[in-house]
Legacy VTK file of the C-alpha trace (Angstrom):
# vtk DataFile Version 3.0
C-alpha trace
ASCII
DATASET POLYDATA
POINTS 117 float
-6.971 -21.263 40.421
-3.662 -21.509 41.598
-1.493 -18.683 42.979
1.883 -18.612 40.838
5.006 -17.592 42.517
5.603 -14.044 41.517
8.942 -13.269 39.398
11.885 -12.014 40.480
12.624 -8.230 39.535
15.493 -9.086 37.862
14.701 -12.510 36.541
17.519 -13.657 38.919
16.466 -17.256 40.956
17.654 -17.761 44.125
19.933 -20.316 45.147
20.100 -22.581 48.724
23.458 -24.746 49.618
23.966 -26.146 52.775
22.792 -23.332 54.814
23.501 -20.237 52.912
21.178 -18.333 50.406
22.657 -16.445 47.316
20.765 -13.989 45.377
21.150 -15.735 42.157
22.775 -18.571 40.197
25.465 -16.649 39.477
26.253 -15.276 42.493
26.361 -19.159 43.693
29.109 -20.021 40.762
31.251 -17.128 41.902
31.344 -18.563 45.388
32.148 -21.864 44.329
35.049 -20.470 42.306
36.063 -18.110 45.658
35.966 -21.563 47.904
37.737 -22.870 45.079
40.226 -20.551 45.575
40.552 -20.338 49.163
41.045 -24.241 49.563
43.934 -23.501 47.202
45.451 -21.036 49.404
45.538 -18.281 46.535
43.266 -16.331 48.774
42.134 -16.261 52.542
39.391 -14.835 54.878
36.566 -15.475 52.819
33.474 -12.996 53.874
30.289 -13.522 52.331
27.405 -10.613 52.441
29.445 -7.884 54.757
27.438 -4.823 55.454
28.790 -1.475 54.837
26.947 1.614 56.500
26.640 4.589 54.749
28.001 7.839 56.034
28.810 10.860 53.769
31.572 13.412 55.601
31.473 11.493 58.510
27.363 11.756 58.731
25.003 8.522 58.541
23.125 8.346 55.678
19.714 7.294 57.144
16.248 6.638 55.494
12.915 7.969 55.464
12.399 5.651 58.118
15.646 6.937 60.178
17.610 3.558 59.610
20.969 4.117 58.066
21.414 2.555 54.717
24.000 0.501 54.010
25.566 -1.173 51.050
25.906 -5.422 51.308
29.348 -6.364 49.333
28.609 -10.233 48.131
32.264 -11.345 48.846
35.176 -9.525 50.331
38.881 -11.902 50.755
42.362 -11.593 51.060
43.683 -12.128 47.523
47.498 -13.868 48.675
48.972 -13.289 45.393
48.100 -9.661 44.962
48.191 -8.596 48.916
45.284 -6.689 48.863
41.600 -6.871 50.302
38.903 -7.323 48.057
35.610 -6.339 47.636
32.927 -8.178 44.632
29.690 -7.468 44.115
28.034 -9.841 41.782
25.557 -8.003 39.482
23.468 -8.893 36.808
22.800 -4.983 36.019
23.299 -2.010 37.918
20.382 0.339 38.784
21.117 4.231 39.313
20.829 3.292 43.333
23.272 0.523 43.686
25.783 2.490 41.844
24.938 5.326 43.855
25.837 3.423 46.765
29.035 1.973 45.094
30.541 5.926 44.468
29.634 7.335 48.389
31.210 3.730 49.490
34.908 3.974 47.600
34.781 7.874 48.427
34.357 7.597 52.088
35.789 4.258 52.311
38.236 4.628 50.198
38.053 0.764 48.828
37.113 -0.248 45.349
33.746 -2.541 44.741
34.395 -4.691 41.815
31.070 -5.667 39.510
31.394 -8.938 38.637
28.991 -10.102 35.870
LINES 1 118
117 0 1 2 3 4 5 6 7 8 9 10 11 12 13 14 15 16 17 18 19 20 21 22 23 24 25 26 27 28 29 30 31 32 33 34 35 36 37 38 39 40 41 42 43 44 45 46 47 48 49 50 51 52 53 54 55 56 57 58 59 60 61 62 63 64 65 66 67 68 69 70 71 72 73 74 75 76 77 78 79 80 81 82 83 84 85 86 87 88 89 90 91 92 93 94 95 96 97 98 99 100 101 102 103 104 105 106 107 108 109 110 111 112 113 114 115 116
């Protein structure tokens, strides 16, 4: 008997294109679209996967372990025609702890993570 592959948590499959990995098929599409875009020239700086640590009032937020958590923003750009920076996380559904994560980011940050679905 075979071992089968066990299933993602959230269903989600995993997606490899010419070096880079996304988290799932949608995640993929959106980057498409965001290279899409950037060729274009309607946006710019195109950062996939930037890291965030946590800190609340200026303190790390660490782990059990003593690392500091951190929250990992899918794509952050330059949008040219609104002149802002901007953050995406692409989310199938959000769990108490990644939304967690979203509210001590935007407070201490002061930058807004939008979901897209």
């Amino acid at each position: 008997m075979g071992r089968q592959k066990p299933t993602a948590k959230y269903r989600n499959k995993k997606v490899h294109f010419q070096g880079l990995t996304f988290d799932s098929i949608r995640e993929f599409e959106r980057y498409q679209e965001l290279a899409l875009m950037e060729r274009a020239k309607v946006i710019s700086g195109l950062v996939l996967q930037k890291r965030f640590p946590l800190t609340v009032g200026g303190k790390k937020v660490m782990s059990k372990k003593s690392r500091q958590l951190a929250y990992v923003v899918d794509f952050t750009y330059w949008d040219i025609e609104q002149v802002r920076q901007r953050y995406e996380d692409v989310k199938g559904m959000d769990t108490p702890l990644s939304s967690l994560k979203i509210a001590v980011l935007e407070a201490e940050l002061g930058i807004e993570v939008e979901i897209v679905r």
